[in-house]
C-alpha positions in Angstrom: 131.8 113.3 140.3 127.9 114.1 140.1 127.8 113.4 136.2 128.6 110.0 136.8 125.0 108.8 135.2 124.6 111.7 132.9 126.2 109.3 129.9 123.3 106.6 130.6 121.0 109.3 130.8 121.6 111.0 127.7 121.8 107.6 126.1 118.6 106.7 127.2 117.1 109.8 125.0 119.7 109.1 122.2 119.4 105.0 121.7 115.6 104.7 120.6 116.4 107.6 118.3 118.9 106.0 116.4 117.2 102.8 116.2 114.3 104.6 115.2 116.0 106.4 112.2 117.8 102.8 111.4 114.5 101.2 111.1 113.0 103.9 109.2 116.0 103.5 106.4 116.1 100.1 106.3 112.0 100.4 105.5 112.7 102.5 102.8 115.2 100.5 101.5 112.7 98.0 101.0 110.4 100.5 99.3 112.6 101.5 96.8 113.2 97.7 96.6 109.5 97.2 95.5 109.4 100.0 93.1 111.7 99.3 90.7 110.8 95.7 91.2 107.5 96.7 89.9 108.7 99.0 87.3 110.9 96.0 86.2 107.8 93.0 86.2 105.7 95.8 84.4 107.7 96.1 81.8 108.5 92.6 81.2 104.8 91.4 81.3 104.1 94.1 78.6 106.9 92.9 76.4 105.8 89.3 76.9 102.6 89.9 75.8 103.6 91.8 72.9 105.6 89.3 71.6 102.2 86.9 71.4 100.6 88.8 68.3 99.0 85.7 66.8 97.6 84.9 70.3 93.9 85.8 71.5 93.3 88.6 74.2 92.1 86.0 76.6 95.4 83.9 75.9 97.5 87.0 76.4 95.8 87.8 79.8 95.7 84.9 81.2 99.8 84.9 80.2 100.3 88.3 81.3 98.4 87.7 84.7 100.1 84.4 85.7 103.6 86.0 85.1 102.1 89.1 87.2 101.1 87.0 90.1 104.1 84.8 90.1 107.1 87.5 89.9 105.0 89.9 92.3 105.0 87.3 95.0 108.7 86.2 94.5 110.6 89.5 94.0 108.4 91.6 96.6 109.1 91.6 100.2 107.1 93.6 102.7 104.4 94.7 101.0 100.9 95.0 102.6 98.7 95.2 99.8 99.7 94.5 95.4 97.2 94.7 92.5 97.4 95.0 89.1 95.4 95.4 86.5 96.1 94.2 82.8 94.7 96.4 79.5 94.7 95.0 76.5 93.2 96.6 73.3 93.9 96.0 69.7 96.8 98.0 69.5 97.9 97.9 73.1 98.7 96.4 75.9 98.9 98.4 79.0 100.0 96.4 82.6 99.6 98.7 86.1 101.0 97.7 88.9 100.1 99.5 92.4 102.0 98.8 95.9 101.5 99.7 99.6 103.7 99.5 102.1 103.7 101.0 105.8 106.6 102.6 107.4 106.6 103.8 110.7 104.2 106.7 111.0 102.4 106.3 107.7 101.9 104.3 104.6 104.0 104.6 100.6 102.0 103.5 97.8 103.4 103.5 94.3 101.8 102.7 91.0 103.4 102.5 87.7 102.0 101.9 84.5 103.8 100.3 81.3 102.3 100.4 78.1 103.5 98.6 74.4 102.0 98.6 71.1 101.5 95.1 69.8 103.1 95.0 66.7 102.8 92.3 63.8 106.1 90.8 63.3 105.9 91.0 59.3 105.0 94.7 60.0 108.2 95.5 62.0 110.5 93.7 59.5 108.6 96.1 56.3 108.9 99.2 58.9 112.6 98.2 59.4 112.9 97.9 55.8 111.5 100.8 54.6 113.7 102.7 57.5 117.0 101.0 56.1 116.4 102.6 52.3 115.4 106.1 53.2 119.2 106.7 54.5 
């Protein structure tokens, strides 16, 4: 009869522990959320913009940028801080995309980076072309 309040005692040490553990997955959960959400918005602004050949580089950034802004704000949950920055050269168009988000005990930052070649469309169909008759 004297361990009649060892259960609520060992519970006591146990309970916060768990929770604490539940919390910390559900965190990361949301973490691996973001990332591939980023990974996922990266890629799509790069292939939007590489799709808009006859387009000027301000016309592509300011295209690239809006979709950035718009999908990072409706697909991310949690996050404390998002920027991206948008590259776009001649040949290239390179989108990064950086996250932060705190956990208990410390803070996750991820960046990825997605990069396309902008490609004439009269230039892919000769490349395609020329591919086709060397088999």
């Amino acid at each position: 009869m004297k361990q009649k309040g060892s259960f609520t005692v060992e519970a006591a040490f146990v309970v916060p522990l768990l929770f604490l553990v539940v919390w910390i997955v559900i965190h990361m959960g949301f973490f691996m959320y973001n990332r591939e959400a980023c990974t996922a918005i990266a890629s799509l602004a790069v292939l939007k913009g590489s799709q808009m050949e006859q387009e000027g580089r301000r016309t592509i950034e300011k295209v690239i940028t809006a979709y950035v802004k718009e999908e990072t704000e409706q697909k991310l949950i949690f996050t404390d801080a998002v920027c991206w920055d948008i590259g776009i050269s001649s040949t290239n168009i390179k989108v990064t995309i950086q996250i932060s988000q705190r956990i208990p005990f410390q803070t996750l930052t991820y960046e990825v980076s997605e990069k396309m070649g902008r490609i004439h469309p009269v230039s892919a169909i000769w490349e395609m072309e020329r591919l086709e008759n060397i088999k």
